[in-house]
NUSEGU-204289 format. One line per field, with one value per residue (C-alpha): residue number from 1; residue in three letters; x, y, z. Coordinates in Angstrom, 2 decimals, padded with zeros to 5 digits, always signed. Example, Ala and Ser with C-alpha at 12.3 -4.5 7.8 and 13.67 -1.06 7.14 Angstrom:
BEGIN
num: [1,2] .
residu: [ALA,SER] .
X: [+012.30,+013.67] .
Y: [-004.50,-001.06] .
Z: [+007.80,+007.14] .
# end
This chain:
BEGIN
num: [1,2,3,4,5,6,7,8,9,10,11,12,13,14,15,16,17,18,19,20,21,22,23,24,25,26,27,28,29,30,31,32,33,34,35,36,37,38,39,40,41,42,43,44,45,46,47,48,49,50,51,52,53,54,55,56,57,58,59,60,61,62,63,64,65,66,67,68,69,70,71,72,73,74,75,76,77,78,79,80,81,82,83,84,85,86,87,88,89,90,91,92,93,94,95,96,97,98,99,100,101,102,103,104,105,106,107,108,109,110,111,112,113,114,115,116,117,118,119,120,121,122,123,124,125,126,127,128,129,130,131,132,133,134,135,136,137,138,139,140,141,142,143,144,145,146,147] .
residu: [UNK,UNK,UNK,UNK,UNK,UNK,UNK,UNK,UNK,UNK,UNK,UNK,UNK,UNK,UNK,UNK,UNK,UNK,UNK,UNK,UNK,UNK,UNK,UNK,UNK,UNK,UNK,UNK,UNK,UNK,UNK,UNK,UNK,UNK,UNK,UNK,UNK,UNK,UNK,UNK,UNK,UNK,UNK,UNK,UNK,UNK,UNK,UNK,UNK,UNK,UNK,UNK,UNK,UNK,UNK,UNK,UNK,UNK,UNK,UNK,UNK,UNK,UNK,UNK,UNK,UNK,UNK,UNK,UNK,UNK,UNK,UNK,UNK,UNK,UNK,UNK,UNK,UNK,UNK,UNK,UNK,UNK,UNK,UNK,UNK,UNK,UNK,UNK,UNK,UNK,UNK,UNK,UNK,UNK,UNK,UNK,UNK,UNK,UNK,UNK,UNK,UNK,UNK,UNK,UNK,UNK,UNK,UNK,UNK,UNK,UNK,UNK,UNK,UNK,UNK,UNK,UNK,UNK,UNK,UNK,UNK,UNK,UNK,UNK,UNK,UNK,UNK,UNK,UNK,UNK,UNK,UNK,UNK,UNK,UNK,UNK,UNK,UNK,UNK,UNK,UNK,UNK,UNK,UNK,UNK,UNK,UNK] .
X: [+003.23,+006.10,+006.19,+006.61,+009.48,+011.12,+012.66,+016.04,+014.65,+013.13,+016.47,+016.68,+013.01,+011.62,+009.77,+006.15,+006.99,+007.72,+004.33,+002.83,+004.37,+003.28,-000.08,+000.07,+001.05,-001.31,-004.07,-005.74,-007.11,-003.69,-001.37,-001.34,+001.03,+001.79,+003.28,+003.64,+003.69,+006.89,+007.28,+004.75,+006.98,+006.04,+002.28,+002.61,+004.41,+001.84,-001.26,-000.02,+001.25,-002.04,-005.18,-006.89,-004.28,-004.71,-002.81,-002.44,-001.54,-001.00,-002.26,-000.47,-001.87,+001.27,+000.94,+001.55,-001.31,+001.12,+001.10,-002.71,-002.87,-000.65,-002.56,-006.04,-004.62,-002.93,-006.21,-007.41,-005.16,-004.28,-007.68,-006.41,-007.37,-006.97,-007.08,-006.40,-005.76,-005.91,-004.56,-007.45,-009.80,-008.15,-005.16,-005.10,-003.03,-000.23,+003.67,+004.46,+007.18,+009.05,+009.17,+008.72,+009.45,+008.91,+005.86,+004.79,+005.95,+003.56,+000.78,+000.80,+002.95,+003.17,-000.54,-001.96,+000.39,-000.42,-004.00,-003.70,-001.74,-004.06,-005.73,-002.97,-000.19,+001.97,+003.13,+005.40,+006.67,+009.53,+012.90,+015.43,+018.96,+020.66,+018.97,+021.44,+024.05,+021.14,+019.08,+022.36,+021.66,+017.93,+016.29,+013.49,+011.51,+011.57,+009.36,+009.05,+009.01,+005.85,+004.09] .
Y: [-030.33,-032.34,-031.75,-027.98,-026.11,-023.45,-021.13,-019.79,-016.27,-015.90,-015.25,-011.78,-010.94,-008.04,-009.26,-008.26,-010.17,-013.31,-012.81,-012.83,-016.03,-018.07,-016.78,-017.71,-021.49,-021.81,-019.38,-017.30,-020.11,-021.90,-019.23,-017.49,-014.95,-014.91,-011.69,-010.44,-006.25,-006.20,-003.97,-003.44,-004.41,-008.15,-006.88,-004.04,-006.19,-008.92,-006.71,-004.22,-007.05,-009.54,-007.39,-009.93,-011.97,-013.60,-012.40,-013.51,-012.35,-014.60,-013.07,-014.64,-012.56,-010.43,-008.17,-004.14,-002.51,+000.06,-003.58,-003.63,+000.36,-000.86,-003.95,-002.07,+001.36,-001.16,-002.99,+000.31,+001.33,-001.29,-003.01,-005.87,-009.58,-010.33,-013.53,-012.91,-016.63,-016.86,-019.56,-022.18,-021.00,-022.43,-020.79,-017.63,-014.82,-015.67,-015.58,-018.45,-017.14,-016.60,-019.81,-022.31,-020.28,-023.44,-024.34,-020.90,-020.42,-023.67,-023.29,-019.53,-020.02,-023.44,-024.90,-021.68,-021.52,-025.30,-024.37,-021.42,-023.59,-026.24,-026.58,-024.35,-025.50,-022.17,-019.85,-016.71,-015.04,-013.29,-014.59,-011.99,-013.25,-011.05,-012.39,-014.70,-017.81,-020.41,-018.13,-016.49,-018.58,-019.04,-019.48,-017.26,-020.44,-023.76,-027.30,-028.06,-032.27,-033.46,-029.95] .
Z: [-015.87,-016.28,-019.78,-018.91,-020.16,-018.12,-020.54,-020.09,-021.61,-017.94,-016.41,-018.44,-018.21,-016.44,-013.13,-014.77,-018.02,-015.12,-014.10,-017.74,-018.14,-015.15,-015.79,-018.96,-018.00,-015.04,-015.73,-013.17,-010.98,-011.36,-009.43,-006.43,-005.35,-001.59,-000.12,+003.27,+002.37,+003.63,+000.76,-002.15,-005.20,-005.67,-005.10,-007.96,-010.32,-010.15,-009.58,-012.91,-015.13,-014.35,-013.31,-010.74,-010.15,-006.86,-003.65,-000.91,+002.39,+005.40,+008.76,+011.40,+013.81,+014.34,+011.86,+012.47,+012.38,+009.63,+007.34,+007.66,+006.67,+003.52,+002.80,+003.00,+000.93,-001.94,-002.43,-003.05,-004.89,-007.32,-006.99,-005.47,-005.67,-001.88,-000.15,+003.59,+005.07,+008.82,+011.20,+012.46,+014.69,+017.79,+017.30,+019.37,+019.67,+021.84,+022.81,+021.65,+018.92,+022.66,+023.15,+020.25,+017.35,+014.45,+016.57,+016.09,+012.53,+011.30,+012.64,+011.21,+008.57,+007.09,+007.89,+006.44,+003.52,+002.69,+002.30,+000.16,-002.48,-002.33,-006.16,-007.37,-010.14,-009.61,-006.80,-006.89,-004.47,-003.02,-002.20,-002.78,-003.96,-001.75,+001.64,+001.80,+000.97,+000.10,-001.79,-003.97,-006.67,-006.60,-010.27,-011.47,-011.92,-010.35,-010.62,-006.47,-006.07,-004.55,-004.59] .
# end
């Protein structure tokens, strides 16, 4: 991987021609692309430019039951490649975002999240420029240390 070259041509390509080009690197069983249906671009993009791409949605058992109409119509729709990944079994639907919101947040989040990258080389998703001061000058694509 290390001898990997991002190139620069990426920072003028067209979102699906992104995808085309990390699944050219990593293959189908390499990449995974997480999204959370806040909105359906990221899911189109991937799901038009790479037909079976995986994606992934992580439940964290707070979805809106209008996010699980979108998730269920897109599938449809697009003929999806979805991996739902759950919390453990032990973790129940609670309040705890009330009260502990990074205790919350991992083990909904970040435990479920490690899991659906393990045996991957590649993820995409989201992280809009515009979202704010640390993610201004976010690159289209990155190498992650110890990932």
């Amino acid at each position: 991987m290390s001898s990997l070259t991002i190139p620069s041509s990426l920072d003028s390509a067209t979102p699906a021609e992104v995808v085309r080009w990390a699944a050219d690197q990593f293959g189908a069983e390499g990449l995974v692309v997480t999204a959370s249906f806040e909105d359906a671009v990221l899911v189109h993009v991937a799901a038009t430019a790479v037909p079976g791409i995986e994606i992934t949605l992580l439940d964290t058992q707070y979805l809106f039951a209008e996010t699980r109409w979108l998730v269920d119509e897109l599938t449809k729709r697009l003929d999806l490649n979805l991996r739902v990944i759950h919390p453990q079994p032990d973790v129940v639907p609670d309040n705890l975002w009330q009260t502990d919101i990074e205790g919350c947040c991992h083990i909904r989040k970040v435990e479920p999240l490690q899991r659906a990258l393990q045996g991957k080389q590649a993820w995409i998703t989201g992280i809009r420029r515009a979202d704010g001061p640390t993610r201004a000058n976010a690159p289209i694509a990155a190498f992650v240390a110890g990932w």
